[in-house]
N, C-alpha and C positions, 0 to 999 in steps of 0.2 A: 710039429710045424703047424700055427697057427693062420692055416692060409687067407681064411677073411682079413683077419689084423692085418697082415702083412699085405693084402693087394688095396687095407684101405689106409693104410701108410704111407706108400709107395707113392699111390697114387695123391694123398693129401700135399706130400711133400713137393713134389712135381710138379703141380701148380701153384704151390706157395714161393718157388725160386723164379728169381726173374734172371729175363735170356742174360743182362750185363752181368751179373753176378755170375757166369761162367764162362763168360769173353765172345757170348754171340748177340748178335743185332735185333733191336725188337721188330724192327720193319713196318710198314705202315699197313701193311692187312693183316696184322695178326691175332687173331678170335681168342685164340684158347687163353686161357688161364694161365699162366707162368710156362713153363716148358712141354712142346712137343716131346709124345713118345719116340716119334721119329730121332729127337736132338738128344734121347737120354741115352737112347740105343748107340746114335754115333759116341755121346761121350762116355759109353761105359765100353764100347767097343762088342755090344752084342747085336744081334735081329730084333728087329722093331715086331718081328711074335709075340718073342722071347719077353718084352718087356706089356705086350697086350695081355698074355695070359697069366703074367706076374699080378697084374691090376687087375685081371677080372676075376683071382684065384683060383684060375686050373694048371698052373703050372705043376712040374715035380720041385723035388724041393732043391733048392740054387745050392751053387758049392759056395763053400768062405769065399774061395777065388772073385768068383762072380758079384756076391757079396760087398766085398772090399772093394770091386771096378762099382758098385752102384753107390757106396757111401764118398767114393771121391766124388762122380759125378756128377752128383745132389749134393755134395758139400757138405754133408752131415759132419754134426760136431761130437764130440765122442762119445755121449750120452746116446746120441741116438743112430749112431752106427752100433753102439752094444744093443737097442733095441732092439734094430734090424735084425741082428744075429740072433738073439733069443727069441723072434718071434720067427725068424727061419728054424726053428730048432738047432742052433748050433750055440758053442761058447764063444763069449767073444774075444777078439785075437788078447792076449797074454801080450803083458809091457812089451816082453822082447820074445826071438826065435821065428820061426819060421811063418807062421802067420803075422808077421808086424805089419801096421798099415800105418799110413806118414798121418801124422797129427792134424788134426783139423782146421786149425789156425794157420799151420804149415801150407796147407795146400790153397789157403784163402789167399795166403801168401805169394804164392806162385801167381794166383790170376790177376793181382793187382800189378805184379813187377811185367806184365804184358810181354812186350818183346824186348825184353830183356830175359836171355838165357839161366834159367833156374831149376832147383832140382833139390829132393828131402831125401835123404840117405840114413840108412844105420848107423851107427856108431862100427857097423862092420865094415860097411862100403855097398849095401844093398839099395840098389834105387830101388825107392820107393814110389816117390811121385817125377813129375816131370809138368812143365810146360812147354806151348807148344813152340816155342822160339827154343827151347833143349834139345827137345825132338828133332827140329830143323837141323841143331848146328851138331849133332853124336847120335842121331838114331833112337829107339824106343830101349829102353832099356827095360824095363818092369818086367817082362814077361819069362824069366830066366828063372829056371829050378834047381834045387839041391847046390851043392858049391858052385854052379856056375852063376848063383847070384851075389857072389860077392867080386867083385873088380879084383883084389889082391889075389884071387883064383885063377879068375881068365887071366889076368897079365903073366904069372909063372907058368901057365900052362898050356898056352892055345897063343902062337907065334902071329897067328893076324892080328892081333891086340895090341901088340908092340910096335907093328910096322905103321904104325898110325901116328908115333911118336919119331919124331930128329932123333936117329943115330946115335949122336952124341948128347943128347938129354936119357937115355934109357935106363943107366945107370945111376943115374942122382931120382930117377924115377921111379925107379924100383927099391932103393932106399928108402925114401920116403915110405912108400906103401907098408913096407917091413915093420918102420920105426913108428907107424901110426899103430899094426897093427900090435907089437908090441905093447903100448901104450895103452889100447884097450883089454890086451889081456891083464895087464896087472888093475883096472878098475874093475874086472869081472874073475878076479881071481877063484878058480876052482868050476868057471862057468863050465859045463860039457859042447855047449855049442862053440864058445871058443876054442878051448881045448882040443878040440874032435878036429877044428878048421885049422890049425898049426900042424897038429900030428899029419894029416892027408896034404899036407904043402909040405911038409917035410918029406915024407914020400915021392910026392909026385917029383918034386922042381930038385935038383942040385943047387940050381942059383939061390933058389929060399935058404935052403940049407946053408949056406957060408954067409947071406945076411944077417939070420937067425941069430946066429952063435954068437954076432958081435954085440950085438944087446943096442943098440941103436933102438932112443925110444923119441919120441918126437909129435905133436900132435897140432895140426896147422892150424892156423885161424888165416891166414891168406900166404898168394901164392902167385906165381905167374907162369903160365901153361903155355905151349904151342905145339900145335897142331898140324897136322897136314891132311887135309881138308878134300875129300876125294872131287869136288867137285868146284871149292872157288880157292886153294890152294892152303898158302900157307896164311895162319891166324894166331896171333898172339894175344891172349884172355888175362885180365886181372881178375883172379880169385878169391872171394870174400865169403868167409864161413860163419856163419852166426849156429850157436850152439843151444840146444834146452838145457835148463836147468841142471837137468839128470845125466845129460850126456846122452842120450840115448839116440836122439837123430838133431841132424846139420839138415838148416838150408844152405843149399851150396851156391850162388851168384856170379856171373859171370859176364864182366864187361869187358870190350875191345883197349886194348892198350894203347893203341896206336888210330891216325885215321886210315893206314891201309886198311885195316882190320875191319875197322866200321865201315867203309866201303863195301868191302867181300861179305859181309854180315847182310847189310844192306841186299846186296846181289843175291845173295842164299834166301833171303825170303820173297823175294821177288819168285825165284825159281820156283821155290815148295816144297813140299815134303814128297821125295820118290824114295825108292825103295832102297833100304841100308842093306847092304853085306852082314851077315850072321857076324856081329861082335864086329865091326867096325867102328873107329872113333871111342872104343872104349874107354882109351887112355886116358881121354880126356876129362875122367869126373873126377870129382875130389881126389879119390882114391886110385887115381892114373898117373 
C-alpha cells in the first residue's frame, strides 16, 4: 500500500470534482476547492475520519469494498479507479464476478438522468450503482453479498421480494427473470460464476426448477413494471435498458407510464428517503 500516493490522490481528485458533477449545490460561501471531505464521506457512505486519515495517509489499508464506494463517488473513470486499487495495494476488480463495479460512464450517467429513476446492473442482475431518485422509489440495493446480490436469487428464495409485485404479474415475472438468466448463461457458457448461480437455484427454489427445464431464453431491452409501493401505492414504470457493447452491465431507466404514476413519483420525493425493509421493492429492477 502506497499510502502517500494514495492520500495525495484522493485528496487531488477531491478537489478537482465540482459539487454539480455529483448532484450537490455550490452554494454561495463555499471555500474549499471542489468537494468537502464531509460530502465525499456522505457520498461514499463512510465517516468523515475515515476519509481525513485516508488524505493525510494514516489510515489502514481500505477494503475493495470501500474502494469501489470512493471511485463511484469521485466519479473516477476506469483508469483511475485501477489506480486507486493498485495504489491501495489491491488488484483491480476483474471485467466480471464478484468485485464488479458499474462503469464509469455508467454512473456519469446516472447523475445527469437526475430524478429520473436509474440504475447499472450485471448482466446477472447485480446492482451496481443506483441513483438517488432509484433509491427513493426500491431502496439501496448495492450492499447485498454472496447470492443475495443477484435479484433472480432473492425472488426464488426470500418471499418478501415477491410481495412487492401484483399477484397476478408474479408468474410472467419470474419467467422473465429465468429466461434472462438463461440467456446469460449461454453468452457465458462454461462460466463457474454462472454455473454455480443455477446449480444453488436449482437447489434452493422448486419454482426455478420447472422454469429451468423449459428453456425459456429472452433478454429485454424494455418492459413495463408495476409496483406496490409501500408508501405512495400502486406505480406503473416504462423500462428502458440500454446495453454495453460486451453485454456485461445495463443502465436500467425508469419512467412513469401514466400521470398517476408521476403524481405518486412526485409525492415520493417530496417525502424522501426513510428506511426500506431488508429487500423491499426488489422486484422492481430490471431483473424483478
Amino acid at each position: 500500500m502506497q499510502r502517500d500516493q494514495l492520500a495525495d490522490f484522493l485528496r487531488r481528485r477531491r478537489e478537482a470534482i465540482r459539487p454539480a458533477e455529483v448532484g450537490l449545490a455550490d452554494g454561495p460561501r463555499r471555500r474549499t476547492a471542489g468537494l468537502r471531505r464531509e460530502e465525499v464521506a456522505m457520498l461514499a457512505g463512510m465517516s468523515v475520519d475515515y476519509v481525513v486519515r485516508l488524505e493525510q495517509g494514516r489510515s489502514s489499508q481500505p477494503s475493495t469494498q470501500l474502494l469501489g464506494a470512493l471511485a463511484r463517488a469521485l466519479r473516477f473513470s476506469d483508469d483511475e479507479r485501477d489506480h486507486l486499487f493498485h495504489l491501495a495495494g489491491h488488484r483491480p476488480p476483474p471485467a466480471d464476478g464478484v468485485a464488479l463495479l458499474a462503469r464509469a460512464g455508467l454512473v456519469r450517467m446516472l447523475d445527469l438522468l437526475g430524478d429520473t429513476p436509474a440504475m447499472v446492473l450485471s448482466d446477472l442482475g447485480e446492482v451496481l450503482a443506483q441513483n438517488r431518485a432509484a433509491v427513493l422509489l426500491s431502496g439501496d440495493h448495492t450492499g447485498f453479498s454472496g447470492d443475495r446480490r443477484y435479484v433472480v436469487y432473492r425472488w426464488f428464495t426470500e418471499p418478501a421480494v415477491r410481495a412487492f409485485c401484483p399477484p397476478e404479474e408474479r408468474e410472467h415475472r419470474a419467467r422473465q427473470l429465468v429466461a434472462d438468466l438463461r440467456a446469460a448463461n449461454g453468452r457465458r457458457s462454461g462460466d463457474p460464476t454462472v454455473e454455480g448461480l443455477v446449480d444453488r437455484l436449482r437447489a434452493a427454489s422448486a419454482d426455478f426448477r420447472r422454469l429451468w427445464v423449459e428453456h425459456e431464453v429472452a433478454v429485454r431491452r424494455a418492459d413495463r413494471k408495476t409496483m406496490l409501493h409501500e408508501r405512495v401505492g400502486l406505480l406503473t414504470m416504462d423500462c428502458e435498458t440500454l446495453v454495453t457493447p460486451d453485454q456485461g452491465q445495463q443502465l436500467v431507466v425508469l419512467t412513469p407510464a401514466d400521470a398517476e404514476t408521476r403524481e405518486r413519483l412526485e409525492l415520493l420525493r417530496v417525502l424522501g428517503i426513510e428506511e426500506f425493509p431488508t429487500g423491499a421493492h426488489e422486484s422492481f429492477t430490471k431483473r424483478g
